[in-house]
C-alpha positions as CSV (number, residue, x, y, z in Angstrom):
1,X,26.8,28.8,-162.5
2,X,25.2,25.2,-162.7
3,X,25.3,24.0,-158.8
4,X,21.5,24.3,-158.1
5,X,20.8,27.0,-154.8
6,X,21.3,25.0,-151.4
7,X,18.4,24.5,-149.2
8,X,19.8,27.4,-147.1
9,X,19.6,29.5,-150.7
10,X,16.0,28.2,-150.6
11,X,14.6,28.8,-146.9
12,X,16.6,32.8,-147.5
13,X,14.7,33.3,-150.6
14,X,11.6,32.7,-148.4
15,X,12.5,34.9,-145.8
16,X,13.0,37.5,-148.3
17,X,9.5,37.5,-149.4
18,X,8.3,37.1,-145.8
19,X,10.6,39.7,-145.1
20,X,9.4,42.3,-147.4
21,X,5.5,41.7,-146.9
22,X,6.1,42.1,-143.1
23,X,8.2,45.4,-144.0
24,X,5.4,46.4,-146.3
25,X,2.9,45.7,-143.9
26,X,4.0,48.0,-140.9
27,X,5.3,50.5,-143.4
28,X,9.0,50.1,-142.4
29,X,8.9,50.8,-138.8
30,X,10.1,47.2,-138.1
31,X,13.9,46.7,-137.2
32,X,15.3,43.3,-137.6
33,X,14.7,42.7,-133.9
34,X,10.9,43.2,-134.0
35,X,11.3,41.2,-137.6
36,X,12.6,38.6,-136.5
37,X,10.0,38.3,-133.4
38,X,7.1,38.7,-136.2
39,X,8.8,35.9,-138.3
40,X,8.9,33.4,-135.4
41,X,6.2,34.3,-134.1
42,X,3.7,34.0,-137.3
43,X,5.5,31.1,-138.8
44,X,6.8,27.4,-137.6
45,X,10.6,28.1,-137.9
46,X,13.0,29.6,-135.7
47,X,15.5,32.0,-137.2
48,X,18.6,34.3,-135.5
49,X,18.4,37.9,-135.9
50,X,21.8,37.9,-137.1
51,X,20.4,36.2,-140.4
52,X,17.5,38.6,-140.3
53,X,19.8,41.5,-140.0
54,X,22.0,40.1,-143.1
55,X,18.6,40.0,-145.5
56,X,17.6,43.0,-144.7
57,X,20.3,44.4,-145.5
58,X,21.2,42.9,-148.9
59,X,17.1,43.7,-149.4
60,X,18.5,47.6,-148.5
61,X,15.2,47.6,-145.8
62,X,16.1,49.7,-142.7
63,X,13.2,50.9,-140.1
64,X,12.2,54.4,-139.9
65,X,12.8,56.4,-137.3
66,X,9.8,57.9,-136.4
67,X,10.4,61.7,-134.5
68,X,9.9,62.3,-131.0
69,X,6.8,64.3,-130.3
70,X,7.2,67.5,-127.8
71,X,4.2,67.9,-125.6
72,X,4.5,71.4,-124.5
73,X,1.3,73.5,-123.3
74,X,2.2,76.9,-123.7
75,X,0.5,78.8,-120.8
76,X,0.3,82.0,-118.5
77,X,1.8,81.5,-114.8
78,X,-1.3,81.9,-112.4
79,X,0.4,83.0,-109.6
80,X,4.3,84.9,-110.1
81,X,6.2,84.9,-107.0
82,X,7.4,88.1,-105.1
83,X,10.7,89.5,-106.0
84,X,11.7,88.7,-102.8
85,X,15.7,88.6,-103.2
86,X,15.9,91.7,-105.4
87,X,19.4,90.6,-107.0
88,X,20.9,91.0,-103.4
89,X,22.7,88.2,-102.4
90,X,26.3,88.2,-101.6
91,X,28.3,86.1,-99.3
92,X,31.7,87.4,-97.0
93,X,32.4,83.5,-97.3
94,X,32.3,80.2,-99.0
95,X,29.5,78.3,-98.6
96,X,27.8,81.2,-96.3
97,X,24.1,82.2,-97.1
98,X,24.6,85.4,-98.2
99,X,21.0,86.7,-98.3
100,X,20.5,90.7,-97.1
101,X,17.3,91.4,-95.7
């Protein structure tokens, strides 16, 4: 209760903040991986993602997922194919090609 914080204590409470604006600022899509390239990119210190990791989550900051988008075109066939086969196709063997025609 009356040590004074460590330097360490220190630098981590300013990664907090810087922590939290970045979060703020890409509205929480940022994982600690991309965090932590932000951080040392933007500023002069290099820090480990491990340490990045541990802040974020005592600062209870986790990325959003963000949902995969299905790009399906519903659409008509132009062209439908013959029914050439007409369900008949049996084979007196393995691995024969049974097709009746």
């Amino acid at each position: 209760m009356n040590r004074k914080p460590s330097e360490n204590e220190k630098f981590n409470q300013k990664l907090c903040v810087l922590i939290r604006d970045a979060y703020e600022e890409k509205s929480g899509i940022l994982g600690y991986r991309q965090m932590t390239i932000k951080l040392n990119r933007e500023n002069e210190f290099q820090v480990n993602a491990k340490r990045i990791l541990r802040l974020m989550r005592i600062l209870h900051l986790k990325s959003v997922c963000r949902r995969r988008r299905r790009n399906y075109v519903k659409s008509t066939p132009e062209v439908t194919a013959e029914n050439i086969l007409n369900r008949e196709f049996h084979a007196e063997r393995f691995g024969e090609n049974g097709l009746r025609m």
